[in-house]
N, C-alpha and C positions, 0 to 999 in steps of 0.2 A: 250607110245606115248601121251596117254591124261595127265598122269602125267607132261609128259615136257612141254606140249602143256598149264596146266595150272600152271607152274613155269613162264614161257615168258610170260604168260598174268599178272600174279599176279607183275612181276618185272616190266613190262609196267606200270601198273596202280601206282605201287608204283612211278617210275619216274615220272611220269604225276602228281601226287600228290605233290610230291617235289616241281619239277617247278613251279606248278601254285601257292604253300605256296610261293616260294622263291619271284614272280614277286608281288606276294599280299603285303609280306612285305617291298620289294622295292618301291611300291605305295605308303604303309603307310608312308614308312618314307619320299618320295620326297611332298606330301604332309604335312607333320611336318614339313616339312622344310618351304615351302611354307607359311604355316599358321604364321609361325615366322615372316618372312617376312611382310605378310600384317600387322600383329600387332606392327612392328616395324614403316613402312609408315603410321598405324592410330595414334600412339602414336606423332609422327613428328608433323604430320598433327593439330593436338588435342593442341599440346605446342605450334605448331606458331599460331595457331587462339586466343586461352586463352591470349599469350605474346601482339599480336596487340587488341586485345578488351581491355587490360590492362593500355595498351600504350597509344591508343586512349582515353581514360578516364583520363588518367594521364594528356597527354596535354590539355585536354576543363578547367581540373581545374586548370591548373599552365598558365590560360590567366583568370581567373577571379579576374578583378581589385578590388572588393573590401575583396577578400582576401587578393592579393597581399599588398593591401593597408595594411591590419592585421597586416600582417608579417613585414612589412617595419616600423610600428609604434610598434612593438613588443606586440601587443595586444593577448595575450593569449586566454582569454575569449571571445573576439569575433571571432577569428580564430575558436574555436571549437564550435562556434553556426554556421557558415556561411559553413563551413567544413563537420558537421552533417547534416546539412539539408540539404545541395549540396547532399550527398550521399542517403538520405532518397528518395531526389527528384528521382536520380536514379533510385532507386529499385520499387518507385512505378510507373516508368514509364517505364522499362524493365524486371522488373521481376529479374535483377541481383542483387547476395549479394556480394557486393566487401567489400573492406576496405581500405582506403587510409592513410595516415596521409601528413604531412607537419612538415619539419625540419629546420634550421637555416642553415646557410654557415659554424656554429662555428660544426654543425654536433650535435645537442642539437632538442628535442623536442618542438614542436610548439604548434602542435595542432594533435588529432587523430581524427577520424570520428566517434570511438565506444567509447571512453571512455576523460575524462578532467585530470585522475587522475596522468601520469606522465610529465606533463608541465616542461620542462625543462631540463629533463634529457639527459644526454648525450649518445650517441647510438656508437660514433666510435668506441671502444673498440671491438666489433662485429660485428661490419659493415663494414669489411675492403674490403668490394666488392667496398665501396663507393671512397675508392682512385682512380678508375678509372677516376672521376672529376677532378683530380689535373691536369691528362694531357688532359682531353676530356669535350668536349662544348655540346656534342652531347646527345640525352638521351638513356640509357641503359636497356636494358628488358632480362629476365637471370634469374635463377634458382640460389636461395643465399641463405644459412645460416644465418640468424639473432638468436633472440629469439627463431624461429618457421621458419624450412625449407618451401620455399613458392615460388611464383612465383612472383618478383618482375619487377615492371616498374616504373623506376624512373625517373624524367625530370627536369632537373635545370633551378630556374628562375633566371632572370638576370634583374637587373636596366634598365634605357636608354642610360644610358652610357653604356654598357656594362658588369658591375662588377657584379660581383655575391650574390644573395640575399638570395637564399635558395633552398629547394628541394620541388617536389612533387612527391608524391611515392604511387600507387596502390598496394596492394596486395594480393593473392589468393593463395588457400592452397591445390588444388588436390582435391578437393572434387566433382566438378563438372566432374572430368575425371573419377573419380572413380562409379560415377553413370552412366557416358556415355557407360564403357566398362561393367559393369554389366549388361546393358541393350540387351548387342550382348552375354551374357551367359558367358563373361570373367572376372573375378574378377581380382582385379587390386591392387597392394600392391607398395609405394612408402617406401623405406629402405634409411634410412641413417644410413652409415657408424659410428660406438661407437665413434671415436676417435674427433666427432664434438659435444658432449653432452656438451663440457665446454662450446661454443658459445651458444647452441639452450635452454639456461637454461626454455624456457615456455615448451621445450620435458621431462624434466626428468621423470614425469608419467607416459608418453606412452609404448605402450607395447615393451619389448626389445625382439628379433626373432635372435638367436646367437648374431652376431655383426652387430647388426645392430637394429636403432630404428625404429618402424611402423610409417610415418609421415603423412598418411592420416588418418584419425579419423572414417571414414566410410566404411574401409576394410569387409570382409567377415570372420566373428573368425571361420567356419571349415574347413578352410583346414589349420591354422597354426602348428596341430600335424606332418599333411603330412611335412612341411616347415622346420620342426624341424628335422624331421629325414633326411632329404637331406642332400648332400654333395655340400654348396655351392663354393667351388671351382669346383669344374667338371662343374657344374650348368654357372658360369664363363666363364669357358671356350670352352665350349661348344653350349652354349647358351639355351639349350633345357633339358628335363631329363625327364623320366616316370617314376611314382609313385604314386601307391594306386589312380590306372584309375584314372589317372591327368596327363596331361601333361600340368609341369611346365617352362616356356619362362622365359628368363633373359635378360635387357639391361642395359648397363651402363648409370650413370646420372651423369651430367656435368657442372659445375658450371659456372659464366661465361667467367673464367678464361681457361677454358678446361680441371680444373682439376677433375678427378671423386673423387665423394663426397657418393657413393652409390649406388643403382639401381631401378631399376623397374623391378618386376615381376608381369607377367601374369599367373593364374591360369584355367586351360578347364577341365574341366570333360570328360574324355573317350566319356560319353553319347552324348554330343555336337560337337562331333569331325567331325560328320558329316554332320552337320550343313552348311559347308565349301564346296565349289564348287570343283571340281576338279581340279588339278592344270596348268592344260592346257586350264583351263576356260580364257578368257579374264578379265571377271567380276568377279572373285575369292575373295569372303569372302563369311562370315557372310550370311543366307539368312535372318535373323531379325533385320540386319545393316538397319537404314532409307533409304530410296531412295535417300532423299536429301545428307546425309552424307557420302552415298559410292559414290555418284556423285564428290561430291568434293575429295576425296581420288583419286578416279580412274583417273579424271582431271587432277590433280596433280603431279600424276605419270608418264601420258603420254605425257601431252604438257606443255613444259617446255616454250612457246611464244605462242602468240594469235592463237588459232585454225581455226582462217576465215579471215586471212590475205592475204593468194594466193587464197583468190575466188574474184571474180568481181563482179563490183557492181549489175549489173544483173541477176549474179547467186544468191547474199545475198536477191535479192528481192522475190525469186521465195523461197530461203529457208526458212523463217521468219515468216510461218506457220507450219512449225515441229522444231522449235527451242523449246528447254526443258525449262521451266522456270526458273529454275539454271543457267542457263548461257544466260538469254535474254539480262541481262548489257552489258554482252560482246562482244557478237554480237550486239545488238544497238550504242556503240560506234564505231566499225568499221565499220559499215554499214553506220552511220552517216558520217564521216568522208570522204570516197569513194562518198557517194551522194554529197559532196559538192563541188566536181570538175565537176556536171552537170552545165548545164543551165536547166529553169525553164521548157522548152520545152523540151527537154531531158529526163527528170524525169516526164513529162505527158506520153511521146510514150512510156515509159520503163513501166507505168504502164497497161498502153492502150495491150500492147503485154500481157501480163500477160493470164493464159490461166483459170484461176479465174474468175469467176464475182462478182464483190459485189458495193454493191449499196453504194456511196459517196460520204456523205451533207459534206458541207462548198468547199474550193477552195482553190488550190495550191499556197501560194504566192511567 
């Protein structure tokens, strides 16, 4: 009796052991999956902030007339003084390192912001992102093979008549993304595909990782043994892979044409896996992600149109003291906009009801 009595206990515990292995590694992996996911939405997030910061800078310098003027008198040597010190001006007053140049219509070098020494040289050969100007007026921001796979923003400037006078072109090279995601324990590896090494001739150096060149300069050299031994096909297609406690993330990278040129992997060490919120968290990443930067991710993801649109203007008054400072712009434009279908009288009693006190010099005009 005790013998069987302790076979049905020992088979109990054994079941009981199973199960709770089996739902553990059902968590790991809906969690792996999860984590992929956020990595993919920061990575989004990351190329459209880098594209419009990009973009933005592009157009302040393809409106400054005495560049323009430069280009329009074919002045070489003054384009790269007024060119350099525009960007100098920059970085000493935002801390950014970009790099711009400026090109002709004929698709020939102008002027660069780092360097005077290939004036003149002609770029379309490689630059065949740049046909998209033949049929568009508009400017273009996109991830493109040149010399040096990069992020480009480029913006065509045009006479007053209309006709076309040249280009201005920012661009940046992964390097700030790659500091970004090391900073949340993710190492960050931008690959381009072998069979673009005839266009990107400033890559031939770089490190080659199977088929594929390393194209940011600031990767992390230990885990490329792990990378080397991967089956990047599975990796592919799958998106995900475990390996020598690493879990390895794969996204496709996309030129601006839509055609993939490459990828981006993400590398986690086992150790930091935990680091990640549960996946039935709302707020799920990273817990060393900034406050400020998972605000905007999470933002991002959830309201896809103004978040204080169906509140009224009485209700935006009464919220306007727990409003995050991340999102005070945007709520002060709607709030604004709703107060100015009061009258001046209207906006006294909507204050007067407020169940705040606070003491307030000057006067409502």
């Amino acid at each position: 009796m005790l013998k069987k009595l302790i076979l049905i206990f020992s088979s109990l515990t054994l079941i009981i052991v199973a199960v709770f292995l089996y739902f553990n590694l059902q968590v790991q992996e809906q969690k792996m999956y999860h984590i992929m996911d956020q990595l993919r939405v920061t990575l989004d997030a990351q190329l459209k902030e880098h594209k419009m910061n990009d973009l933005q800078t592009a157009i302040l310098i393809s409106k400054n007339a005495a560049l323009v003027d430069a280009l329009e008198n074919d002045d070489e040597d003054l384009g790269y003084i007024l060119l350099s010190e525009t960007i100098q001006e920059i970085e000493k007053n935002t801390g950014l390192h970009i790099r711009a140049q400026i090109f002709t219509k004929e698709l020939n070098i102008f002027a660069r912001s780092w360097d005077d020494v290939y004036a003149g040289m002609p770029i379309g050969d490689y630059r065949t992102d740049l046909k998209y100007f033949d049929t568009h007026k508009t400017p273009r921001t996109s991830i493109e093979i040149g010399r040096r796979l990069g992020v480009k923003a480029t913006v065509p400037i045009y006479f007053k008549d209309n006709t076309l006078l040249g280009y201005v072109e920012v661009i940046s090279f992964f390097k700030n993304m790659t500091d970004f995601f090391s900073s949340m324990g993710v190492d960050f590896y931008v690959l381009l595909d072998l069979k673009y090494t005839d266009s990107a001739v400033l890559m031939m150096d770089n490190f080659v990782l199977l088929d594929y060149l390393v194209s940011n300069r600031n990767y992390n050299y230990s885990h490329i043994q792990t990378l080397k031994s991967i089956d990047f096909k599975e990796l592919r297609l799958s998106g995900v892979v475990h390996k020598d406690d690493k879990y390895i993330f794969y996204e496709n990278m996309h030129d601006g044409e839509g055609t993939i040129i490459g990828g981006f992997v993400f590398v986690l060490p086992q150790r930091y896996f935990h680091y990640f919120r549960d996946p039935e968290d709302d707020i799920s990443f990273l817990i060393n992600v900034t406050r400020s930067s998972l605000y905007d991710v999470t933002r991002q993801e959830k309201y896809k149109k103004n978040a204080y649109e169906n509140f009224s203007a009485n209700s935006l008054v009464y919220l306007q003291d727990v409003i995050e400072k991340e999102d005070r712009e945007l709520f002060l434009d709607e709030a604004y906009e709703k107060f100015d279908a009061y009258s001046k009288d209207e906006l006294i009693q909507m204050m007067l009801n407020r169940k705040i006190i606070k003491k307030i010099d000057g006067k409502i005009k």
